[in-house]
N, C-alpha and C positions, 0 to 999 in steps of 0.2 A: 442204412437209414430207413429204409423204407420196411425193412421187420421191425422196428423201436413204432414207425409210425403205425404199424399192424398192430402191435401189442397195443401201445396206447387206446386204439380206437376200440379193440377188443375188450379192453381194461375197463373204460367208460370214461379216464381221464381226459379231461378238459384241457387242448392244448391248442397253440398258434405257430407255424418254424415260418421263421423267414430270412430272409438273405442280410448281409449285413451293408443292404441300404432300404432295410426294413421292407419290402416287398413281401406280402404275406404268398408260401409259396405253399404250404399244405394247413388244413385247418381240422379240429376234431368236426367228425359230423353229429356229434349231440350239439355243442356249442355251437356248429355254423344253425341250427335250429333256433336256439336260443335269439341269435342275433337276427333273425328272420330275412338273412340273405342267400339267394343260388351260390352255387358252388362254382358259376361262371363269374358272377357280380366281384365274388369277395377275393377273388385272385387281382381282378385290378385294383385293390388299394393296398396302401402301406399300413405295416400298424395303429399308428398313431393314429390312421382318419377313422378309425371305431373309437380312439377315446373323447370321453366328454368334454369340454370345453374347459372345465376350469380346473382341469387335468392334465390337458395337451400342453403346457408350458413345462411343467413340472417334469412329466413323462418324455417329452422331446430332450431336455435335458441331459436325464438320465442316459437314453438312450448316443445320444452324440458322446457320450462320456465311457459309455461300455465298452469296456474288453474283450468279452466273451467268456469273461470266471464267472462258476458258477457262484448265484447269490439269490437268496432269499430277501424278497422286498418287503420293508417294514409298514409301507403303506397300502391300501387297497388298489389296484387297479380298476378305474369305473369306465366299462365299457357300451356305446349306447347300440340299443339292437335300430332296424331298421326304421321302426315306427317309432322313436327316442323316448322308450323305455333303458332302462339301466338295469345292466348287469355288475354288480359290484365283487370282484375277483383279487383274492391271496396270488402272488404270481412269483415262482419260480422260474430262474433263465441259466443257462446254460448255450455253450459252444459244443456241439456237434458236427464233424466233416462241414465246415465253413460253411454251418446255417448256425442257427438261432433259436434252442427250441424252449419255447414259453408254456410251461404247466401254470394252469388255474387250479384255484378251488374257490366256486364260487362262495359267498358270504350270504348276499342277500339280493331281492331283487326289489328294487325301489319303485315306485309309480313314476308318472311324467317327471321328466327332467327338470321343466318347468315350478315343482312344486318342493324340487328333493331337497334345497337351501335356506329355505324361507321361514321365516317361523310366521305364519299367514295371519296372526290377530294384529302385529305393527310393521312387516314388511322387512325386519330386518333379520341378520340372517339367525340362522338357532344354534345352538348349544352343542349340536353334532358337526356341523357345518367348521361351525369356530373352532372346535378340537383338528377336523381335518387339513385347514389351511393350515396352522403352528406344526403338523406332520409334516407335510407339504415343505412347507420352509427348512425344518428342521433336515428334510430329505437332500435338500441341495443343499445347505452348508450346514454342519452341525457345530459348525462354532459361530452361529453367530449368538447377541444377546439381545433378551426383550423381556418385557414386564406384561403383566396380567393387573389387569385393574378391575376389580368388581364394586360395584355400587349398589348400596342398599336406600330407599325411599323411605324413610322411618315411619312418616306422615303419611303415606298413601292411600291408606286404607280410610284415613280421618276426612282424605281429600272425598276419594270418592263416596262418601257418606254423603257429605255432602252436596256435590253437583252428579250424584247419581251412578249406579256399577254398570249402565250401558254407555256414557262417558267414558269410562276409562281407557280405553286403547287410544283413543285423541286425546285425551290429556297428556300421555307418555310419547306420544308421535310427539308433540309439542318440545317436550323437554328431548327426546331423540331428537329432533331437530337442530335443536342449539348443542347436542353433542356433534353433531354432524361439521358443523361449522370451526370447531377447535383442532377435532382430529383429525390426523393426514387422511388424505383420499385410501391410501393405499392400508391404512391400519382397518381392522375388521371388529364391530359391534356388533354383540350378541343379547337379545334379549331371552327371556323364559317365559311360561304363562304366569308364573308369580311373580312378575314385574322386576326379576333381577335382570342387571344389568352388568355385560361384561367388554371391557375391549382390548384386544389386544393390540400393543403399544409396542409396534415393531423396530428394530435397531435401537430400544430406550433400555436401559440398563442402569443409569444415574438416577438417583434420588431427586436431583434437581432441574433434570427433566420432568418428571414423573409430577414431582410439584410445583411444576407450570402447568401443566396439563389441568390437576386437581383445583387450582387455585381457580384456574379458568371458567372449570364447571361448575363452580359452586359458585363463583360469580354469576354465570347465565343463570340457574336455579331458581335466583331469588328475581328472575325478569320473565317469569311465564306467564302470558294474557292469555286467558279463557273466557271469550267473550262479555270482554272490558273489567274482568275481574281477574285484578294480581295472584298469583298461585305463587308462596316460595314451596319449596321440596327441601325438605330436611334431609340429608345424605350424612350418609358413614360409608366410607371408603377403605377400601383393603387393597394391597399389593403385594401380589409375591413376583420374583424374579426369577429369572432363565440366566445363567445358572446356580447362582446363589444360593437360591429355594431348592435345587431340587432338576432332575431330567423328566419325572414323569408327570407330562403335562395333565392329567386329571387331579393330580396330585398336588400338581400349582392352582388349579384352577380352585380347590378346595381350601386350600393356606391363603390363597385372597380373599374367600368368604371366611375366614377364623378373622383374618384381621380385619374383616370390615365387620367385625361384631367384637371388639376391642373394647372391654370398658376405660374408655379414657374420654377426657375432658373438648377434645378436637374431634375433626369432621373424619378425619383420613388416621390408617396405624401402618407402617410397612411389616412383614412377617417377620421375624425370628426366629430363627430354628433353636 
């Protein structure tokens, strides 16, 4: 073990071993830099207390479920260094003489933790974010089913002509708002700077779910006050499904924008392949 750990470090490869009650028990010393901790610090913790928070569930998972076959992981590992900056890592694992040895390759390095989900003009989260949770899920069970909903504002641009383009991000918090109130706590809304609007419609697979949800929102729509003046939102609605539509989620998320630009007579089109 301890020539593999020489090579590696030698190498420059980016790696974590630890025991299999996750005790980090040798760590590369480029990466202990990265993570801006001593070499004394980082042996008292387990793997997981380096990963981020809305990672640790997913990751814990994982980990309680491992074997020790080697396996390449389909999702990033994001790991936060001492001042919670993020390190976002490719992670290969493997059993070795009854340790655990984790190669990275890092990806990218993100800015404060604080900022890396957000899409900071409406608060809600973005478009990378909303791809990574549907990973995420998709990582712990890959059979379950869910729908992608994207929403288009037909009128927006005629609204904000109107009551003004430094208006607009409160105008959309308004009607996000009223989406907020229909969708489950647990399901995730994504907006863009071009005011689309996505959400992912977790455990929904039925049509007649799907247009309960739609029927909902397009009720709220037509009840937005903007300081004592009615706003309705003209919407066009697109859904594509998991797995119906398709496994590759950018791939759904794009066959929801095809059918919410449907020419047809109604507010909402489901995809078709």
């Amino acid at each position: 073990m301890e020539e593999i750990i020489e090579v590696l470090n030698l190498s420059g490869i980016y790696f974590i071993t630890t025991d299999f009650e996750w005790n980090i028990l040798e760590i590369s010393k480029e990466f202990l830099k990265k993570l801006n901790y001593s070499s004394k610090d980082i042996l008292t913790l387990k793997i997981i207390d380096l990963i981020t928070e809305e990672y640790k569930e997913t990751i814990t998972m994982f980990l309680l479920n491992y074997k020790g076959e080697p396996m390449k992981h389909n999702i990033n590992w994001n790991f936060h260094t001492k001042y919670n900056y993020i390190n976002s890592c490719k992670v290969t694992s493997m059993k070795y003489n009854e340790k655990i040895i984790f190669l990275l390759t890092e990806e990218n390095i993100h800015n404060k933790i604080t900022n890396n989900s957000l899409n900071m003009l409406t608060g809600e989260k973005s478009i990378n974010f909303f791809i990574e949770e549907i990973e995420k899920d998709l990582y712990i069970d890959k059979d379950i089913k869910f729908s992608i909903l994207s929403i288009n504002i037909e009128n927006f641009n005629r609204i904000i002509e109107k009551y003004g383009f430094e208006k607009k991000d409160y105008i959309i918090d308004l009607f996000l708002k009223k989406i907020r109130k229909i969708i489950p706590i647990d399901n995730v809304i994504a907006t863009t700077e071009t005011n689309q609007i996505y959400i992912y419609l977790k455990r929904v697979n039925t049509k007649l779910i799907v247009l309960h949800y739609i029927n909902s929102i397009l009720e709220e729509s037509k009840k937005i006050i903007f300081f004592g003046n009615k706003i309705e939102f003209i919407l066009k609605m697109g859904v594509s499904m998991y797995p119906d539509n398709g496994s590759d989620i950018k791939v759904l998320i794009d066959k929801s924008n095809l059918a919410a630009t449907y020419p047809n007579t109604i507010n909402y089109y489901f995809y078709k392949d």
